[in-house]
C-alpha positions as CSV (number, residue, x, y, z in Angstrom):
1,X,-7.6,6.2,6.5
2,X,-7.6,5.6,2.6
3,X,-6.2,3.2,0.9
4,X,-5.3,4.1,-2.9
5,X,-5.1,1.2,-5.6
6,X,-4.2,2.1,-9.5
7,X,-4.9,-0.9,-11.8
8,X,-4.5,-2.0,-14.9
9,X,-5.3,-5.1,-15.8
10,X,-6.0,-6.4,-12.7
11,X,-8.6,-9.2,-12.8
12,X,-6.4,-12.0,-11.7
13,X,-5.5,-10.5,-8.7
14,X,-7.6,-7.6,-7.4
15,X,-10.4,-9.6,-6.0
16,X,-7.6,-11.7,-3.7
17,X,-6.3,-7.8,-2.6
18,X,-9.8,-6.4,-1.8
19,X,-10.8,-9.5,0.2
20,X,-7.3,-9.0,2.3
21,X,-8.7,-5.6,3.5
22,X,-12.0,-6.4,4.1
23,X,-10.7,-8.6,6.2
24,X,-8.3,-5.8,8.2
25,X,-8.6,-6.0,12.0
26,X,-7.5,-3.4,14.7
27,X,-5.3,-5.2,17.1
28,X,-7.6,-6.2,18.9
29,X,-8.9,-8.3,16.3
30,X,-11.9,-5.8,15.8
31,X,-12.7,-5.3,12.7
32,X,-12.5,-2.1,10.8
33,X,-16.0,-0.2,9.9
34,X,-17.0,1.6,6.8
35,X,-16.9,4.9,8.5
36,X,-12.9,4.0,9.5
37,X,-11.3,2.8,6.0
38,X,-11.9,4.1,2.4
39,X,-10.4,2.3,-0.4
40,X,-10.2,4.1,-4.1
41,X,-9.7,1.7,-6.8
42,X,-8.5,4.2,-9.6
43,X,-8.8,2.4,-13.5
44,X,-6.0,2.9,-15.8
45,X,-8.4,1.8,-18.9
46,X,-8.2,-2.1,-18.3
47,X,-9.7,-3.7,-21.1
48,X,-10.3,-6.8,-18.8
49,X,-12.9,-7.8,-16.2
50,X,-11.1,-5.5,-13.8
51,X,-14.2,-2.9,-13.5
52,X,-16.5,-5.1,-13.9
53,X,-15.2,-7.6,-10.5
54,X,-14.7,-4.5,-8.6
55,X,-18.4,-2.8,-9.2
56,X,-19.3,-6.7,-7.8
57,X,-17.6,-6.6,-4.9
58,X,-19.1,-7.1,-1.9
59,X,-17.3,-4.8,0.3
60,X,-18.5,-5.2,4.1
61,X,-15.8,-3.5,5.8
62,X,-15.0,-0.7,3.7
63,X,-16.1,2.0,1.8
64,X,-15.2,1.4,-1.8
65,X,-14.6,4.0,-4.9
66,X,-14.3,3.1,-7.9
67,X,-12.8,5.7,-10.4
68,X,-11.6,5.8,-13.6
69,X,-8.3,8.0,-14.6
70,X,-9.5,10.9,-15.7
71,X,-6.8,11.5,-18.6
72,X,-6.1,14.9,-19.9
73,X,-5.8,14.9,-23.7
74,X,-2.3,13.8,-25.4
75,X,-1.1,13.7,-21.8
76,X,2.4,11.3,-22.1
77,X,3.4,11.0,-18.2
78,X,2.7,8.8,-16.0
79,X,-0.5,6.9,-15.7
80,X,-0.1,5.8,-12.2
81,X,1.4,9.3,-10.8
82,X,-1.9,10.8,-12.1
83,X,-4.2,8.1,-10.8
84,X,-2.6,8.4,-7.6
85,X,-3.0,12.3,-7.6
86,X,-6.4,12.0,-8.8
87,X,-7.2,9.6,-5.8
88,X,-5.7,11.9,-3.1
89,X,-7.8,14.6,-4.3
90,X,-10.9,12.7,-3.3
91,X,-9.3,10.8,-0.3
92,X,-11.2,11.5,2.8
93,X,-8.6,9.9,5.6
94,X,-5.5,12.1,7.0
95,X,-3.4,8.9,6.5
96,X,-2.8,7.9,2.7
97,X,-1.5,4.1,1.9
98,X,-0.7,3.2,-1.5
99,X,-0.2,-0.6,-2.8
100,X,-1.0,-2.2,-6.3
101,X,-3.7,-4.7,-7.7
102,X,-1.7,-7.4,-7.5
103,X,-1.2,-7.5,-4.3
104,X,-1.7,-9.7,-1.0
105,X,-1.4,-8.1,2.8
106,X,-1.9,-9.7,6.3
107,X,-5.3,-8.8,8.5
108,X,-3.3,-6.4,10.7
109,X,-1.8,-4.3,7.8
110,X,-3.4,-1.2,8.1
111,X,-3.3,-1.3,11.8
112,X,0.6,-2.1,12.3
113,X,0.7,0.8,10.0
114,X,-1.6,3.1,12.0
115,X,0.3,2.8,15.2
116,X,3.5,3.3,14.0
117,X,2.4,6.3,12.5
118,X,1.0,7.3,16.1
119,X,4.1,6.2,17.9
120,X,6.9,7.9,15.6
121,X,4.9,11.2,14.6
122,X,5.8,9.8,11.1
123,X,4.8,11.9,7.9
124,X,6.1,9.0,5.6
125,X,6.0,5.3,6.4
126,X,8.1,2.6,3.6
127,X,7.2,-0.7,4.3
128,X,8.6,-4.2,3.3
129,X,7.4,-5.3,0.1
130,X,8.4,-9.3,-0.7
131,X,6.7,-12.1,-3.2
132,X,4.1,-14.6,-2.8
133,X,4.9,-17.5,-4.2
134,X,8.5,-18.4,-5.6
135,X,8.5,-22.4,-7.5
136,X,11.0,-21.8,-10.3
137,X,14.5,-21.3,-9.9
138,X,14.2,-17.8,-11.5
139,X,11.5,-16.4,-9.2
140,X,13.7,-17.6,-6.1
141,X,16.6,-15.7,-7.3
142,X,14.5,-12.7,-7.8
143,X,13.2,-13.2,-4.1
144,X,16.7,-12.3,-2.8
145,X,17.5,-9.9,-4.9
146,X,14.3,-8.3,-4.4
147,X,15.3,-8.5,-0.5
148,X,18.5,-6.6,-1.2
149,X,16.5,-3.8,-2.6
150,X,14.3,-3.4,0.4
151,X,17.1,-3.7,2.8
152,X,19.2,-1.3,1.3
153,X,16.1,1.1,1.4
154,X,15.3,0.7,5.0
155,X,18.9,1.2,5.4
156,X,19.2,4.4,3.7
157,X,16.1,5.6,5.7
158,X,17.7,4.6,8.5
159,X,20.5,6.8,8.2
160,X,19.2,9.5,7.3
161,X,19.8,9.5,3.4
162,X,16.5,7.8,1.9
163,X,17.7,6.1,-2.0
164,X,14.5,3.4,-2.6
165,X,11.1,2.8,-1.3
166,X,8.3,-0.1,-3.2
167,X,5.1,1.5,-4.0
168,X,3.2,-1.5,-3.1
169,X,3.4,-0.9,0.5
170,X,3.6,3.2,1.0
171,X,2.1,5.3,3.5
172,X,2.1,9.5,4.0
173,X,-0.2,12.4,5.2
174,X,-2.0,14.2,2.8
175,X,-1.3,17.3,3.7
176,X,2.3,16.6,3.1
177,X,1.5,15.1,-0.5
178,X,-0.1,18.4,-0.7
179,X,2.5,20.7,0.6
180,X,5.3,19.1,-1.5
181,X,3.3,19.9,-4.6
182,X,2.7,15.6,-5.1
183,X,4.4,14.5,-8.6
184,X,4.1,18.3,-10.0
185,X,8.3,17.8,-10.8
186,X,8.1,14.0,-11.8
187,X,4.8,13.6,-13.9
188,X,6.8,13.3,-16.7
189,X,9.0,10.7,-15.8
190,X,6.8,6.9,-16.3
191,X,8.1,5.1,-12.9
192,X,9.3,6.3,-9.3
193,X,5.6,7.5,-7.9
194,X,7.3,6.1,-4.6
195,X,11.0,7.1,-4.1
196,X,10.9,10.6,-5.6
197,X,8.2,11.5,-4.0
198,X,9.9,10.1,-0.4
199,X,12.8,12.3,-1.1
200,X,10.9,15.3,-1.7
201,X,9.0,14.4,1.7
202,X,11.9,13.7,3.8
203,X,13.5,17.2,2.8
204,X,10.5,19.2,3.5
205,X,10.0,16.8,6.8
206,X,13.7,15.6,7.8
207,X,14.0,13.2,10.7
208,X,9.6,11.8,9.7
209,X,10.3,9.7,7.2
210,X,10.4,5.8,8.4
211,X,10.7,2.2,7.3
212,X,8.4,-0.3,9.3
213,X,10.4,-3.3,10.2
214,X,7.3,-5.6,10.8
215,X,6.2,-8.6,10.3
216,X,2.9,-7.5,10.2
217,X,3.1,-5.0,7.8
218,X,4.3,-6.8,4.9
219,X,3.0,-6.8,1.2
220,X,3.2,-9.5,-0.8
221,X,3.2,-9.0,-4.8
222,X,3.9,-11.2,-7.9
223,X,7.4,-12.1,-9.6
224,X,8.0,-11.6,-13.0
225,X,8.3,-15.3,-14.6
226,X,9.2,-14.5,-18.2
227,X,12.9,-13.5,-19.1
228,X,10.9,-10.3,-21.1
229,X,9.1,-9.1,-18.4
230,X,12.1,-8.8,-15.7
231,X,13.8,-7.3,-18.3
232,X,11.6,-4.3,-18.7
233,X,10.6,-4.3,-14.8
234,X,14.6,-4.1,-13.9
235,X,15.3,-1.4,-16.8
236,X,12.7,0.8,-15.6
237,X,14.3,0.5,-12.0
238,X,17.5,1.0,-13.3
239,X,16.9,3.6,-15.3
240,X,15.7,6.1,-12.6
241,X,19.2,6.8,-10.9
242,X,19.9,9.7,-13.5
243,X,16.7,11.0,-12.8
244,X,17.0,11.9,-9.0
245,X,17.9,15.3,-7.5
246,X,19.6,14.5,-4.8
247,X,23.6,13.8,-5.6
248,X,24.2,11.1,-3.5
249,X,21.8,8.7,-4.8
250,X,23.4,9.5,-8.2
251,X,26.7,8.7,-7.1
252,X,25.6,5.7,-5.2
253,X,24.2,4.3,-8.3
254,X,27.3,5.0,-10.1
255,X,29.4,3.7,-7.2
256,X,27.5,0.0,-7.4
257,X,27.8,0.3,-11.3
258,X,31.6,0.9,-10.4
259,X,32.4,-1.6,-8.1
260,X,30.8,-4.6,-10.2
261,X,32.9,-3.3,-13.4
262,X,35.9,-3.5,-11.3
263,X,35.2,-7.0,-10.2
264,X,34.4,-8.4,-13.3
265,X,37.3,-6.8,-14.8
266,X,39.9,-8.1,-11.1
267,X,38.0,-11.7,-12.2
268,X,39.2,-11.5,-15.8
269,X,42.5,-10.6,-15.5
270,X,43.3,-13.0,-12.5
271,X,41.9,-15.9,-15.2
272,X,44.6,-14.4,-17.4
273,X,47.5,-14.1,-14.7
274,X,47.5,-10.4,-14.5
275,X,45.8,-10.1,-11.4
276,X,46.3,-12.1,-7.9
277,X,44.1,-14.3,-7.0
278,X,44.5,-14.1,-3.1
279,X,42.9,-11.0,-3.1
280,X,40.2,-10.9,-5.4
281,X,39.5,-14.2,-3.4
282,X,39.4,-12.2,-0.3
283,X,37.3,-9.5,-1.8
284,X,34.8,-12.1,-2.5
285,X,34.7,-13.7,0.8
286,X,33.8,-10.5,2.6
287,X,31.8,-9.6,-0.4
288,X,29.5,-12.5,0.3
289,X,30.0,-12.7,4.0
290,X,28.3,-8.9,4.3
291,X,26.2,-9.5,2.0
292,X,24.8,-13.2,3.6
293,X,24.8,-11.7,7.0
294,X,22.8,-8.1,5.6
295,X,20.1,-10.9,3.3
296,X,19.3,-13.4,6.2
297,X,18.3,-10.4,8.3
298,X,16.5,-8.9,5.7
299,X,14.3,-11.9,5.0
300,X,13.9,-13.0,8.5
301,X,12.3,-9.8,9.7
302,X,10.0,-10.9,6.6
303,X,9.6,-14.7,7.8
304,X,11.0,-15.7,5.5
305,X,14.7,-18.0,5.0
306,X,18.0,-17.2,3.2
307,X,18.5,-19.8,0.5
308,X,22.3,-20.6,0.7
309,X,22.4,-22.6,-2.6
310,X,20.2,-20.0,-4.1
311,X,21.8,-17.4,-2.0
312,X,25.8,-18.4,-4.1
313,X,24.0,-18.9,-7.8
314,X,22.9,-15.0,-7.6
315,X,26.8,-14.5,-6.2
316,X,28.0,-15.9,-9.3
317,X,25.9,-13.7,-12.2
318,X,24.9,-10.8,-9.8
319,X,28.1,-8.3,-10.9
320,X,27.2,-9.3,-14.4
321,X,23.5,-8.2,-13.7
322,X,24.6,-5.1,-12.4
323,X,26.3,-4.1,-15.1
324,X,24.2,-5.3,-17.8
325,X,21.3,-3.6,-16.6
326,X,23.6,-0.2,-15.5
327,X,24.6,-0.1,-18.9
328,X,21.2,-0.8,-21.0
329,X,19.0,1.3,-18.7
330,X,20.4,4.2,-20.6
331,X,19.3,3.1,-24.1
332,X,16.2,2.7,-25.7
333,X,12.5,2.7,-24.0
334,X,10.4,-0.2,-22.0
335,X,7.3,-1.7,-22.0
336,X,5.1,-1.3,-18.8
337,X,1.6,-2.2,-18.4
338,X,1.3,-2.7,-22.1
339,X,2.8,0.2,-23.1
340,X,5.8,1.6,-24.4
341,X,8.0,4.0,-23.3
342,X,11.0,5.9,-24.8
């Protein structure tokens, strides 16, 4: 097994990650040995203490290596794709799992992820992905929304028709990483090391591509908590739906786009008397019915609660949302990890 962790400018967090997997117990609550986990922490040219607390570690429980991205002159893809590529290359487990520095995971992790693997004859695991700690008002609202993102991933896996995956929490063979050619189509494009790489996956090996619906295997990762950053993070996101080969994730995305234009647009012209109210009422109700109903379960197989005040305020400004962000995610570039892109 071998764990695979690109960072940038990790030294808040990296620390806090690495002592979560020394930490990894079978279920048996036996701990793992050196001989059973690798972990390869691959540098993205932090200039913080980032190499310097991971060279200090202490690892008991693990073997650690340390790496930094080995970055081909003038090369303008993407940092993480290569690290990640880089890292398989030296991986010595069968089973790859992927997550970020900034990360936090439970003690039976890697083994929840291990048996499904064993149990499903899975080529692919997704796993939920959710936040750590959510004060403000803001970070709660991204909490669910965040939730919707996941659910509507393991959804989509579920039937058959995989749109989204996180990342932070992502597990495959790596002979299938091999055999797919890794990010040899996608290098080029910044984001989406996780869900373009699932679909190529899950066409080369249809029906062994999973989400893990566990407790358990959950990852836990930061919020953004300035207006700036969520900004960038959700453009990026957003701006990978033209991107994708497969044609019903396009039209999907341009489906939602749609369907939030439509409802602004219903909302306007029943302020104005054009429209009746009744029915965009109705559309509403079940609107937010489905979607309560779909967000509780989502978050519960997390432990986590549904927020019902929080739960209406993101009602309220989520169609606008939509449509800001499916509208600006085809102008102009982003920032990510301190850099731009165009």
């Amino acid at each position: 097994m071998s764990i695979i962790i690109p960072i940038r400018n990790e030294a808040q967090n990296i620390i806090s990650l690495l002592e979560d997997i020394n930490q990894q117990c079978w279920l048996n609550d036996t701990v793992f040995t050196k001989d059973q986990l690798e972990v390869i922490v691959v540098d993205d040219y932090s200039v913080d203490k980032s190499v310097e607390l991971v060279r200090s570690f202490n690892n008991t429980h693990f073997d650690l290596c340390l790496c930094q991205l080995d970055l081909p002159k003038d090369f303008e893809g993407s940092h993480k794709k290569l690290a990640i590529s880089q890292a398989v290359a030296k991986a010595k487990g069968e089973i790859i799992i992927t997550t970020d520095g900034d990360c936090r995971v439970g003690k039976y992790w890697i083994a929840t992820i291990l048996q499904f693997f064993q149990a499903r004859d899975a080529v692919m695991v997704s796993g939920p992905v959710t936040f750590t700690v959510t004060k403000s008002f803001f970070e709660k609202l991204q909490r669910i929304e965040f939730a919707s993102l996941i659910g509507a991933g393991a959804a989509s896996l579920k039937a058959g028709q995989p749109n989204m995956c996180n990342g932070a929490n992502l597990s495959f063979i790596k002979k299938a990483f091999v055999e797919v050619g890794g990010y040899s189509d996608s290098m080029h494009i910044p984001s989406g090391d996780d869900e373009f790489l699932m679909q190529k996956i899950h066409r080369k090996f249809t029906g062994q591509t999973f989400f893990l619906k566990s407790k358990d295997a959950v990852v836990r990762t930061g919020t953004q908590r300035s207006l700036k950053n969520f900004y960038h993070q959700r453009k990026r996101w957003a701006g990978k739906w033209k991107l994708h080969k497969r044609v019903s994730t396009a039209l999907l995305a341009i489906f939602i786009f749609t369907f939030h234009a439509l409802l602004i647009t219903a909302l306007i012209l029943s302020i104005s008397g054009y429209f009746s109210w009744p029915i965009i009422l109705t559309v509403l109700l079940i609107k937010g019915i489905a979607e309560f109903v779909f967000l509780k379960a989502v978050l519960h197989d997390m432990n986590e609660k549904l927020s019902v005040p929080n739960f209406f305020a993101l009602q309220l400004i989520y169609s606008l949302y939509a449509v800001f962000f499916g509208i600006v995610a085809n102008f102009g570039g982003y920032q990510w990890k301190e850099r731009q892109y165009n």
